[in-house]
C-alpha positions as CSV (number, residue, x, y, z in Angstrom):
1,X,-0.5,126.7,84.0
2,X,-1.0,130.2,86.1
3,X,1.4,132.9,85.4
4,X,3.3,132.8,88.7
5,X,3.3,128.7,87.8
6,X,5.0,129.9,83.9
7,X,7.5,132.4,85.7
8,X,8.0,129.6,88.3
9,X,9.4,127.2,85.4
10,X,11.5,129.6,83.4
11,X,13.5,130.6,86.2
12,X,14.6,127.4,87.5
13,X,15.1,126.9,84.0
14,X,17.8,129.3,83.9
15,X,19.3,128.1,87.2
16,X,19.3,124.5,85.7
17,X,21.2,126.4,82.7
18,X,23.2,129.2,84.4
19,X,24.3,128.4,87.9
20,X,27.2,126.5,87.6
21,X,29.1,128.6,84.9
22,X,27.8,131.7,87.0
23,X,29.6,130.2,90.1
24,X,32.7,129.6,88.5
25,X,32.5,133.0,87.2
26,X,31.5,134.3,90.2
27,X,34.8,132.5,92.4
28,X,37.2,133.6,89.8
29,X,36.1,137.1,90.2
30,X,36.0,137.2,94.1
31,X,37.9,134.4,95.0
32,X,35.7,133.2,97.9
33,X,33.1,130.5,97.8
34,X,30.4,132.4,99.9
35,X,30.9,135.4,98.3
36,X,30.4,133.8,95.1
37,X,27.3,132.1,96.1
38,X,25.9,135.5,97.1
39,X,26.3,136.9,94.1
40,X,25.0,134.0,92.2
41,X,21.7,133.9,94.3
42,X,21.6,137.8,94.0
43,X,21.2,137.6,90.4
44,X,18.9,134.5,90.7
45,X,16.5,136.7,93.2
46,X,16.8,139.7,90.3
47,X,15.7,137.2,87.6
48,X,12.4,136.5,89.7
49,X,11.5,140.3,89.2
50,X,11.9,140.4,85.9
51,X,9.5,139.0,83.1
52,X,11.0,136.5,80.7
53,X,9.4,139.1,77.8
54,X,11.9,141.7,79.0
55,X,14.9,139.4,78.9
56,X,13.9,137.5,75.1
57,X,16.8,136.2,74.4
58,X,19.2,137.5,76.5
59,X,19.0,135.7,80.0
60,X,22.7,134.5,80.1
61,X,24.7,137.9,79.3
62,X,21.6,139.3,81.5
63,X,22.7,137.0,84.5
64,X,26.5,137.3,84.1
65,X,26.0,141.7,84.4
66,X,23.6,141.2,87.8
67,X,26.0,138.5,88.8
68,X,29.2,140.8,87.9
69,X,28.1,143.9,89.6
70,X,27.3,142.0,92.8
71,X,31.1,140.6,92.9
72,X,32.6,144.2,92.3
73,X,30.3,145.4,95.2
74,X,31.5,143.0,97.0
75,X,35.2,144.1,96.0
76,X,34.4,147.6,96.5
77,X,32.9,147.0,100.2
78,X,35.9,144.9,101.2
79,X,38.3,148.0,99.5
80,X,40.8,145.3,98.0
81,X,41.6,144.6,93.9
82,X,41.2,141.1,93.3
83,X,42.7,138.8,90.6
84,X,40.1,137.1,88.1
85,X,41.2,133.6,88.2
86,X,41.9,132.5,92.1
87,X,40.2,129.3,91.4
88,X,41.7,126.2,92.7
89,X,42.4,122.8,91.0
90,X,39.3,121.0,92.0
91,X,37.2,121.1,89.3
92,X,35.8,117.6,87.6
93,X,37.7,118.4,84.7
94,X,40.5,118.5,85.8
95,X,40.6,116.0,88.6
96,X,40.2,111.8,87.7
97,X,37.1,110.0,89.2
98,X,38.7,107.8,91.4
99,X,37.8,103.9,90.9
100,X,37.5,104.8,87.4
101,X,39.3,102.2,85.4
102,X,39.4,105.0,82.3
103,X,40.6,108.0,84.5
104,X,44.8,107.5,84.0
105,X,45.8,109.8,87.1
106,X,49.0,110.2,84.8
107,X,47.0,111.8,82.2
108,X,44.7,113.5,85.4
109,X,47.7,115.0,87.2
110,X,49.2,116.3,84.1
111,X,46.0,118.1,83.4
112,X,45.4,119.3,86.7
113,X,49.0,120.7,86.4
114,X,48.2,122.3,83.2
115,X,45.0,124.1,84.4
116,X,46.8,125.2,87.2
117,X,49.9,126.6,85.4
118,X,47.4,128.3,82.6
119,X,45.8,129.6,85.3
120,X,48.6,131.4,86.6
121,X,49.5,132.7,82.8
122,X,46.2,134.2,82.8
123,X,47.0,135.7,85.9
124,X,49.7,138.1,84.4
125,X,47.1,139.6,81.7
126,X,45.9,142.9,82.5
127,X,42.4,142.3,83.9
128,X,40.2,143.2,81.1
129,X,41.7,140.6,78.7
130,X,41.1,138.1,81.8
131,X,37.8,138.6,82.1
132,X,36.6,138.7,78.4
133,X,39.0,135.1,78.1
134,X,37.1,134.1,81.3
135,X,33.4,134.7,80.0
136,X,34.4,133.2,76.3
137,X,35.7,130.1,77.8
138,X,31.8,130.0,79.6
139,X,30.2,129.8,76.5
140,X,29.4,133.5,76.0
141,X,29.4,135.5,72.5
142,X,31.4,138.4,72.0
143,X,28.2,140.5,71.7
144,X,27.2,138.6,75.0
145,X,30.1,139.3,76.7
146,X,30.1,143.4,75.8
147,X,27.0,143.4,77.3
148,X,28.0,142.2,80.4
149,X,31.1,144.0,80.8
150,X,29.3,147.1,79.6
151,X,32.3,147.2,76.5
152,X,31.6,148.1,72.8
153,X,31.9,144.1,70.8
154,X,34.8,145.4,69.1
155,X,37.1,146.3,72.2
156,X,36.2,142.7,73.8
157,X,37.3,141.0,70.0
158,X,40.6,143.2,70.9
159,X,41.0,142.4,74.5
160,X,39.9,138.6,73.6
161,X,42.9,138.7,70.5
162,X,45.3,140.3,72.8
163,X,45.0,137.9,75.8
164,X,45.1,135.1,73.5
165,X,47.8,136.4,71.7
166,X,49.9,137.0,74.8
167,X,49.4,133.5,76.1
168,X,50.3,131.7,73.1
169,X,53.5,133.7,72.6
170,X,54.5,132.3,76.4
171,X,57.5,130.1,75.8
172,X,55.4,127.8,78.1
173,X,52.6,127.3,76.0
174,X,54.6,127.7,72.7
175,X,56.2,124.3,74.0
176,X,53.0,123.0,74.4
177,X,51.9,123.8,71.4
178,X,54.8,122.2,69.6
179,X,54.8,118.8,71.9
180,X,50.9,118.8,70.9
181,X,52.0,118.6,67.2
182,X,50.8,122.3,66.1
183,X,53.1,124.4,64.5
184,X,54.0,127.6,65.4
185,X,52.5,130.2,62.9
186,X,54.8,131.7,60.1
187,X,55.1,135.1,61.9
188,X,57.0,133.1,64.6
189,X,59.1,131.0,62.7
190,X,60.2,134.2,60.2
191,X,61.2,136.8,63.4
């Protein structure tokens, strides 16, 4: 195989991979479809330029930075601060296949209604904490995620702890937590 035939196959490797947890990313950063697209493709079009020696290893956190600092030029050109997590309800997860005779659009709607109020929780963290929770829940180490939000690993542990921290303490999710069978922890129960 030629080396433009090699570099060919590795990159649409890492689209097969990357570019749906990038576009997710992507749209809860901006909020905006297009937008999101563009900043996936941008970092797809970088990848091309780069050799696949450069990157050992480190493709995803690699793709997440191109693809983050597309989104915040896109925030800074358009002069507004955005949320992290404007992402509709519309997702496969959390939306039954209709026709499907296992999908119980009881079970689907309360789901749907759970993303969507978890969403909004994550809403009221202070940004950094979003995004850290928001690249862990793609798949992304710690280490992974420092290097794409240009943090030390230790400070995105913290702002990972603390988001997650601050959710579960939500009376909201504290109920869940308790109709779901879990206890609260011994902290909780002794205060």
């Amino acid at each position: 195989m030629s080396a433009s035939g090699e570099s060919h196959g590795w990159v649409m490797e890492a689209v097969d991979l990357y570019e749906l947890p990038l576009l997710r990313y992507a749209r809860r950063l901006l909020g905006d479809v297009d937008l999101a697209a563009d900043a996936v493709q941008h970092a797809f079009v970088k990848l091309c330029e780069e050799s696949r020696e450069r990157l050992d290893g480190r493709v995803a956190p690699w793709l997440f930075r191109v693809c983050r600092n597309r989104a915040i030029d896109h925030l800074r050109r358009s002069g507004r601060e955005h949320s992290l997590l404007n992402e509709p309800v519309d997702s496969p997860s959390a939306i039954g296949h209709p026709g499907s005779r296992e999908a119980d659009p009881a079970m689907s709607a309360e789901r749907a209604d759970l993303a969507s109020r978890l969403r909004e929780l994550l809403q009221d963290l202070p940004a950094p904490q979003r995004e850290a929770i928001d690249l862990w829940c793609e798949g992304l180490t710690y280490r992974q995620i420092a290097e794409v939000t240009g943090r030390q690993e230790g400070h995105v542990r913290v702002l990972a702890h603390r988001g997650l921290t601050a959710l579960r303490a939500h009376p909201l999710v504290r109920d869940l937590l308790v109709t779901e069978g879990h206890r609260p922890t011994q902290n909780a129960s002794n205060s």
